[in-house]
N, CA, C and O atoms as a MOPAC input file, in Angstrom:
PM7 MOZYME 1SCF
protein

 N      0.84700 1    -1.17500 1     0.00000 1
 C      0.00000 1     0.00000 1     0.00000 1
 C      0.88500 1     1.22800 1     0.00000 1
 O      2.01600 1     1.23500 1     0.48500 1
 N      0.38700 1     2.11000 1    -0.48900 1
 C      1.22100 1     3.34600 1    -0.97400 1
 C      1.16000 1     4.34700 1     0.53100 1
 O      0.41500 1     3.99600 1     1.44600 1
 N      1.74900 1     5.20500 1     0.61000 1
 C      1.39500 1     6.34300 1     1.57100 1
 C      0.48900 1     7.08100 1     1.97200 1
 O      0.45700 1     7.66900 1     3.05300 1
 N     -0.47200 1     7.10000 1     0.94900 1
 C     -1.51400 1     7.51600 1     0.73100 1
 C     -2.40000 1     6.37200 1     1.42900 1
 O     -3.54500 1     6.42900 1     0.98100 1
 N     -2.26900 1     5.51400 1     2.22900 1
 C     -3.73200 1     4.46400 1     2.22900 1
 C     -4.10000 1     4.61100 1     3.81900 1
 O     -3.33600 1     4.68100 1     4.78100 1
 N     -5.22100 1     4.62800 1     3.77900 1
 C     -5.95100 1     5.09500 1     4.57900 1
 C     -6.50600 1     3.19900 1     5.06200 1
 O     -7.10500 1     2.30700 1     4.46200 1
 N     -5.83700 1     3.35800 1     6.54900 1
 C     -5.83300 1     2.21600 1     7.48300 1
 C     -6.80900 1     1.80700 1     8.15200 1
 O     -7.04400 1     0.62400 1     8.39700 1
 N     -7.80500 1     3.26000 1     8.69000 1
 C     -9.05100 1     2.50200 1     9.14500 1
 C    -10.48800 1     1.85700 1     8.52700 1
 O    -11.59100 1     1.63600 1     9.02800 1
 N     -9.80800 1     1.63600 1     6.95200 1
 C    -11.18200 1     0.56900 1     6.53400 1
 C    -11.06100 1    -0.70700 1     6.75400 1
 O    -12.01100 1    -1.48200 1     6.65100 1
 N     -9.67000 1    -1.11900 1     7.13800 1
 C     -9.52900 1    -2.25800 1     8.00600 1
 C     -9.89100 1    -2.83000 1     9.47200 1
 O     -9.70000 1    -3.89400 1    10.06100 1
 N    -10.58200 1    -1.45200 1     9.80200 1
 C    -11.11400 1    -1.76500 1    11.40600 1
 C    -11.98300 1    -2.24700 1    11.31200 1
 O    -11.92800 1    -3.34700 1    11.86100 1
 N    -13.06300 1    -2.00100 1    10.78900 1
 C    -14.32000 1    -2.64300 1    10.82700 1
 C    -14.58800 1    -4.39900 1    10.59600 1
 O    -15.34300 1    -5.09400 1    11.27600 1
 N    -14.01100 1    -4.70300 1     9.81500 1
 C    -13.71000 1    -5.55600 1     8.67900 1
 C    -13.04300 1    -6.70600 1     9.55900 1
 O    -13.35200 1    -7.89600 1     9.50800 1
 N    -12.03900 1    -6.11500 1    10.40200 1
 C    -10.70800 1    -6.92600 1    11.23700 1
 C    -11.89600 1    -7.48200 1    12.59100 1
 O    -11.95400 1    -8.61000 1    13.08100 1
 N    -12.76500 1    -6.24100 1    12.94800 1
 C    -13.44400 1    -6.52800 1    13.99300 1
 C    -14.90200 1    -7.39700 1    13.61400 1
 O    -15.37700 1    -8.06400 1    14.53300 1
 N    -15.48600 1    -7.39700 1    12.51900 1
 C    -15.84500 1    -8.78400 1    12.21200 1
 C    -15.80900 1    -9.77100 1    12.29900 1
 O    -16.62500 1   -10.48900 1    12.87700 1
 N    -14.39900 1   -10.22100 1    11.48600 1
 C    -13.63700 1   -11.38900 1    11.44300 1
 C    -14.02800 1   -11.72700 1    12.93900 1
 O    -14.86800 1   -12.57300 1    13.24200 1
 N    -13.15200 1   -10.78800 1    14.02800 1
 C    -13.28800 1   -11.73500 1    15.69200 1
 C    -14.39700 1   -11.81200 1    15.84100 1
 O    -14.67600 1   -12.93200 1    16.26900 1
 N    -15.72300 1   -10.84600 1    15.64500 1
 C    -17.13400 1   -11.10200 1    16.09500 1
 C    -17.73400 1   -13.11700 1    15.59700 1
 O    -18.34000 1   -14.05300 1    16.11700 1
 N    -16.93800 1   -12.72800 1    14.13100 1
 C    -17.70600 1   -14.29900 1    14.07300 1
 C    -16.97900 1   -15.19500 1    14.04600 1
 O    -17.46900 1   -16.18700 1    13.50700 1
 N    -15.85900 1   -15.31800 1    14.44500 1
 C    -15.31700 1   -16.27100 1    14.90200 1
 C    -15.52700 1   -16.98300 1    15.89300 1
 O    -15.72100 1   -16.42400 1    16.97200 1
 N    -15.54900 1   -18.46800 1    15.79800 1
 C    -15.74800 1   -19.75100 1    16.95600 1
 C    -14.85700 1   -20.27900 1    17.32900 1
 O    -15.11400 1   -21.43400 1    17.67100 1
 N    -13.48200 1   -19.88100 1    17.48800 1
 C    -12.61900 1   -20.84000 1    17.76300 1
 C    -12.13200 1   -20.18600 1    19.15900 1
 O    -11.07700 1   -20.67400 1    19.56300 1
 N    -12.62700 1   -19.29400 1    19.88100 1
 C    -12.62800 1   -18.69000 1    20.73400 1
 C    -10.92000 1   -18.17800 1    20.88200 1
 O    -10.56000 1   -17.87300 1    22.01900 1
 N    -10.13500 1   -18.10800 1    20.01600 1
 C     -8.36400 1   -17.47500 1    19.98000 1
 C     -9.00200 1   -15.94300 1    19.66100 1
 O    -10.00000 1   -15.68000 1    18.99100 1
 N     -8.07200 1   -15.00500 1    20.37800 1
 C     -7.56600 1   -13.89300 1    19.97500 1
 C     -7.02500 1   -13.84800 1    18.33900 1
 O     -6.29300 1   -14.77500 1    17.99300 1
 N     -7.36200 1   -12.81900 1    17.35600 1
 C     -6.88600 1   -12.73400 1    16.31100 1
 C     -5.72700 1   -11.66400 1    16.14500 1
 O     -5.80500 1   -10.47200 1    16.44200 1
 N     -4.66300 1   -12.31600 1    15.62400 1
 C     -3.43000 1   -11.72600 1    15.40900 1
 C     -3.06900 1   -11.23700 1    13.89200 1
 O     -2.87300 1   -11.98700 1    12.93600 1
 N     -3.03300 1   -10.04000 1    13.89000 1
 C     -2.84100 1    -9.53500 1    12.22200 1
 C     -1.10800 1    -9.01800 1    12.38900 1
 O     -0.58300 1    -8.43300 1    13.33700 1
 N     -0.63200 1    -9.38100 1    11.37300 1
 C      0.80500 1    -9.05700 1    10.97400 1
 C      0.68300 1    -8.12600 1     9.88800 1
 O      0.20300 1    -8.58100 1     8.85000 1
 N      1.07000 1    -6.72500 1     9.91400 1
 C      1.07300 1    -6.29700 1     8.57400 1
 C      2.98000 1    -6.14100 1     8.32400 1
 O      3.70100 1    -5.52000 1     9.10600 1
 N      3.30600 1    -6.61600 1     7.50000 1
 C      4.96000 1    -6.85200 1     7.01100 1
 C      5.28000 1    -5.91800 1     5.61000 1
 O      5.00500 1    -6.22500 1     4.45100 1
 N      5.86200 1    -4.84100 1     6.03800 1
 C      6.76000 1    -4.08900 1     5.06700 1
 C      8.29900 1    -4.20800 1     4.60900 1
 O      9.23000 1    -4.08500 1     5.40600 1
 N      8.46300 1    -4.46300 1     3.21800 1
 C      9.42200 1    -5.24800 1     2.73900 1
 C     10.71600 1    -3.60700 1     2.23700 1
 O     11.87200 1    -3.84600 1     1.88900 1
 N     10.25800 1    -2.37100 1     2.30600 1
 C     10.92700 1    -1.75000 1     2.10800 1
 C     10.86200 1    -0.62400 1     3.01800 1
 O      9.86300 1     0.07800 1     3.17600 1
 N     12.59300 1    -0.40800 1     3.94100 1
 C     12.60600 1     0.27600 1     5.33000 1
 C     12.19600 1     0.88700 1     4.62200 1
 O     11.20900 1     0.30200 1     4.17600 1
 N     12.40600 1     2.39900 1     3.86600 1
 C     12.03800 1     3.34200 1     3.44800 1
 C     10.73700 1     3.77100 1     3.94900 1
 O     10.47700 1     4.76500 1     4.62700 1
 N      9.73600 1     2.59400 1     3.37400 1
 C      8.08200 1     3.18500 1     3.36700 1
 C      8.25400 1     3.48800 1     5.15900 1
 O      8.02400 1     4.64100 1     5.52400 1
 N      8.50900 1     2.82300 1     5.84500 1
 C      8.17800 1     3.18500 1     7.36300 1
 C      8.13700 1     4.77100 1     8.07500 1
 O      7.90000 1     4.95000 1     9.27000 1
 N      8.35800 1     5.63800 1     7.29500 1
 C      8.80800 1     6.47300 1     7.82700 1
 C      7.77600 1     7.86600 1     6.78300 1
 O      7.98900 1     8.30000 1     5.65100 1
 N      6.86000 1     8.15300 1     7.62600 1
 C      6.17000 1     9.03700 1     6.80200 1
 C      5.57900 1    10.24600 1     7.06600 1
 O      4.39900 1    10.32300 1     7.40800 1
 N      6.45200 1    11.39700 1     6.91100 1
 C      5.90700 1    12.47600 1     7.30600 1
 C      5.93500 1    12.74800 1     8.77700 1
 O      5.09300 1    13.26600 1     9.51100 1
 N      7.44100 1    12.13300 1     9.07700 1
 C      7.62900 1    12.18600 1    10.68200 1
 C      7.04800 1    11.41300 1    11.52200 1
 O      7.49700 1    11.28300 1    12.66100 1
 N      6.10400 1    10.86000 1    11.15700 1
 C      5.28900 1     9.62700 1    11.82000 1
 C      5.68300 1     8.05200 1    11.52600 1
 O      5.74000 1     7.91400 1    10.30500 1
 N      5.91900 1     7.05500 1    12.07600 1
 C      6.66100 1     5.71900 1    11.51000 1
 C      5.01800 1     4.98400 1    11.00700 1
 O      3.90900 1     5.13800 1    11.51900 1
 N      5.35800 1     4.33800 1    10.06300 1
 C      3.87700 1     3.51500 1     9.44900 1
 C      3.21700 1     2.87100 1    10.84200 1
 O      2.00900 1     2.83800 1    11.07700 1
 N      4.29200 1     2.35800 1    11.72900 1
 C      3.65800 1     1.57500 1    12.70500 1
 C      2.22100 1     2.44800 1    13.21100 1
 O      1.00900 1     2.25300 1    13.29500 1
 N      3.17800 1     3.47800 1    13.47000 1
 C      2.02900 1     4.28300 1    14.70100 1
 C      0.72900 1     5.11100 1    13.70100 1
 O     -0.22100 1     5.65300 1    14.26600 1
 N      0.82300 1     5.10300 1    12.67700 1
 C     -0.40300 1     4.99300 1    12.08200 1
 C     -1.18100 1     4.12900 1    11.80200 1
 O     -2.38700 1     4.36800 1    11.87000 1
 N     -0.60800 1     2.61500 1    11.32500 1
 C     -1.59800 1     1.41700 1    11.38500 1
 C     -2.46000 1     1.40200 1    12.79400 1
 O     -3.67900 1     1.36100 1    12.96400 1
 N     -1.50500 1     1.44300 1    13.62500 1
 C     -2.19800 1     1.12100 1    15.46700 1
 C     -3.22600 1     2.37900 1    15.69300 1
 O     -4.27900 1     2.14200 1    16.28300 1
 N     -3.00000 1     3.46600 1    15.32200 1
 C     -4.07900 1     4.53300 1    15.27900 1
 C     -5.11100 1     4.14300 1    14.52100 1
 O     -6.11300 1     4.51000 1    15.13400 1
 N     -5.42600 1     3.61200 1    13.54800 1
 C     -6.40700 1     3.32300 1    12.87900 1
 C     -7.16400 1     2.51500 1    13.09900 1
 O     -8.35100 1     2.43300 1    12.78400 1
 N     -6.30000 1     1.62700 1    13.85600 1
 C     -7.28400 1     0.04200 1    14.03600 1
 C     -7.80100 1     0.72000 1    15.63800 1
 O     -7.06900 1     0.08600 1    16.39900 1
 N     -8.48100 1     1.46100 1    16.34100 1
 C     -8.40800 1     1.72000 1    17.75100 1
 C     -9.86700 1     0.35400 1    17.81300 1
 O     -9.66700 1    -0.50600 1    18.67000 1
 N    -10.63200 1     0.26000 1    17.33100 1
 C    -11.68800 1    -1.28700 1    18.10200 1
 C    -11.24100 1    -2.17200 1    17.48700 1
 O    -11.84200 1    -3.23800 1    17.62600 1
 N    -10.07800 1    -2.17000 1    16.58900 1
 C     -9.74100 1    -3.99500 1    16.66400 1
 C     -8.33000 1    -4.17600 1    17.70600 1
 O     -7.82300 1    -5.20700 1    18.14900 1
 N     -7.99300 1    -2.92600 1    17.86500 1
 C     -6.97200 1    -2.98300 1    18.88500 1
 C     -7.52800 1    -3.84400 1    20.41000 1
 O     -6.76000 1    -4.69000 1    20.86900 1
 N     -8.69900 1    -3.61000 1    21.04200 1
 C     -9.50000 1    -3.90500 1    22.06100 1
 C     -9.92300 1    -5.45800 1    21.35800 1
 O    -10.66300 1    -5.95100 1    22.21000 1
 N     -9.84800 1    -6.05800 1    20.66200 1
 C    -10.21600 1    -7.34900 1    20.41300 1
 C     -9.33200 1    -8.38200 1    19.84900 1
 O     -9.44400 1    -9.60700 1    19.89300 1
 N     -8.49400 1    -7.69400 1    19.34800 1
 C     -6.78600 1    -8.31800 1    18.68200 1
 C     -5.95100 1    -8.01400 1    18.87400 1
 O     -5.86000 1    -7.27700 1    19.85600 1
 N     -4.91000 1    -8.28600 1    18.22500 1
 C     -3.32800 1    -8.24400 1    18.64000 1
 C     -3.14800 1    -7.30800 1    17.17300 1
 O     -3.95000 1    -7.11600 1    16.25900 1
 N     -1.94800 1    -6.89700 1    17.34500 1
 C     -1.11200 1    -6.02200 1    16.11400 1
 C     -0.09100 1    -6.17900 1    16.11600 1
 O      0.32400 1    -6.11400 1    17.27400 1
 N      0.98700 1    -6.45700 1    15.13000 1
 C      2.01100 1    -6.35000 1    15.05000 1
 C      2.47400 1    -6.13400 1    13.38500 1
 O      1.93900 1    -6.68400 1    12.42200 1
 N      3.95500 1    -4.89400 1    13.34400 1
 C      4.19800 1    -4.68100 1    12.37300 1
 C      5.39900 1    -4.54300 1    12.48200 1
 O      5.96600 1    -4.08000 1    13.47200 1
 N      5.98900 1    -4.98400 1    11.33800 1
 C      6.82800 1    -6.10100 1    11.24200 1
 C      7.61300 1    -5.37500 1     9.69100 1
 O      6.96600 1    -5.29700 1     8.64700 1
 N      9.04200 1    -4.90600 1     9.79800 1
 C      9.79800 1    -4.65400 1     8.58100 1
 C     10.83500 1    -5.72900 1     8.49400 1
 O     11.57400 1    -6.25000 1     9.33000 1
 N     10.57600 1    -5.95300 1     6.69800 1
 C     11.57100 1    -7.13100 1     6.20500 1
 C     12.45500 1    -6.59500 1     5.76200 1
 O     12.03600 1    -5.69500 1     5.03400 1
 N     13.94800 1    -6.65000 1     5.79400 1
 C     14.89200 1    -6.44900 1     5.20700 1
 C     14.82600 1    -6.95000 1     3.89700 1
 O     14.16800 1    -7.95800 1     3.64400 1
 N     15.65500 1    -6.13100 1     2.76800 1
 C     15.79800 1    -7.21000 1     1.89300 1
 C     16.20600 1    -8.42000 1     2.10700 1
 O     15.66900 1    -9.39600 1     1.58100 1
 N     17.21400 1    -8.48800 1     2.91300 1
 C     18.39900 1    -9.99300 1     3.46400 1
 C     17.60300 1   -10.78700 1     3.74100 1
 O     17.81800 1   -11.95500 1     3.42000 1
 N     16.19100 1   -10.37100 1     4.55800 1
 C     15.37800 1   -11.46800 1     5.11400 1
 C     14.87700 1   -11.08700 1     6.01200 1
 O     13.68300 1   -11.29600 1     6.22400 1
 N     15.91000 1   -10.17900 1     7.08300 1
 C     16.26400 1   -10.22100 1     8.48200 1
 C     14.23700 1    -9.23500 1     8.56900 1
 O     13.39600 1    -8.77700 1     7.79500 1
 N     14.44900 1    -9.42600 1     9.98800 1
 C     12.87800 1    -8.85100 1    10.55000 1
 C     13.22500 1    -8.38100 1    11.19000 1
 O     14.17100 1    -8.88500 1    11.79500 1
 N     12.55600 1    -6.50600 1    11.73700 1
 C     12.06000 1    -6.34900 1    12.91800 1
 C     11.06200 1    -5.67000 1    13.50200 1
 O     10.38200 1    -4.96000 1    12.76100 1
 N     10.82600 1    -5.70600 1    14.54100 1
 C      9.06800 1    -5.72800 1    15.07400 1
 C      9.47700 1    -4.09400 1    15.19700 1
 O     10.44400 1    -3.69200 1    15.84300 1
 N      8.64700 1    -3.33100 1    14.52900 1
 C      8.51300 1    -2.05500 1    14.99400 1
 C      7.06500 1    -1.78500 1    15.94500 1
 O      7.00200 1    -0.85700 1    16.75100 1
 N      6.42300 1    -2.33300 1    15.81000 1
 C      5.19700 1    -2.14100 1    16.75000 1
 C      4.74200 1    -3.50300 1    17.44600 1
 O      5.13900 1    -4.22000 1    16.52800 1
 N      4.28400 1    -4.28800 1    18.24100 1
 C      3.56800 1    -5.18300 1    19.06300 1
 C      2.79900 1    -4.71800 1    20.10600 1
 O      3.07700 1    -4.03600 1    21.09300 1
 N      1.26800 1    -5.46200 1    19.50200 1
 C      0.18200 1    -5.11500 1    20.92700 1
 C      0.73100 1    -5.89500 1    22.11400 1
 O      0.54900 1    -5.33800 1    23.19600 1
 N      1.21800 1    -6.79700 1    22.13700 1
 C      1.35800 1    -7.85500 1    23.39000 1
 C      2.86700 1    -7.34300 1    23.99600 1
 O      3.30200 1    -7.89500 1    25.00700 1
 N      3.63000 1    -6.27600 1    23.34000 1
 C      4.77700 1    -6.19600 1    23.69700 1
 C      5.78500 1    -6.71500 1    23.78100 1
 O      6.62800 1    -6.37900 1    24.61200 1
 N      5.96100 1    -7.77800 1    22.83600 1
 C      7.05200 1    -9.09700 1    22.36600 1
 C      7.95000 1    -7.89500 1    20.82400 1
 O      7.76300 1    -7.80800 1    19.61000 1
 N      8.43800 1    -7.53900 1    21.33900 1
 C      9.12900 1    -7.16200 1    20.30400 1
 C     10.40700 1    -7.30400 1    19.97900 1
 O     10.82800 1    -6.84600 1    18.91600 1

């Protein structure tokens, strides 16, 4: 998604999913960016705008966002559970 994308049409949508779910687990969304660059936007890091957007699937799920190196390597720039 470009810079331009607007994160909270995924709230609704994310908070569904847990409403009808039966397997009674917490739902865990990973969003994974493959180029550091995008993270960083307008002084704000992508993280802390995804987590702003989702504020009622935040209260029902987990978040975590997650930059890929090219090499491979990962790291957690944001976690709801605080495993980073």
């Amino acid at each position: 998604m470009g810079s331009e994308a607007d994160w909270k049409i995924f709230d609704d949508p994310l908070c569904q999913l847990v409403d009808r779910s039966e397997c009674g687990r917490e739902l865990e969304v990973d969003f994974r960016f493959v180029d550091v660059r995008v993270m960083q936007e307008d002084g704000e890091t992508k993280a802390a705008r995804i987590v702003d957007s989702l504020a009622e699937f935040r209260e029902k799920g987990r978040i975590r966002v997650v930059c890929v190196g090219l090499d491979g390597d990962e790291r957690v720039d944001y976690s709801s559970n605080g495993v980073m």
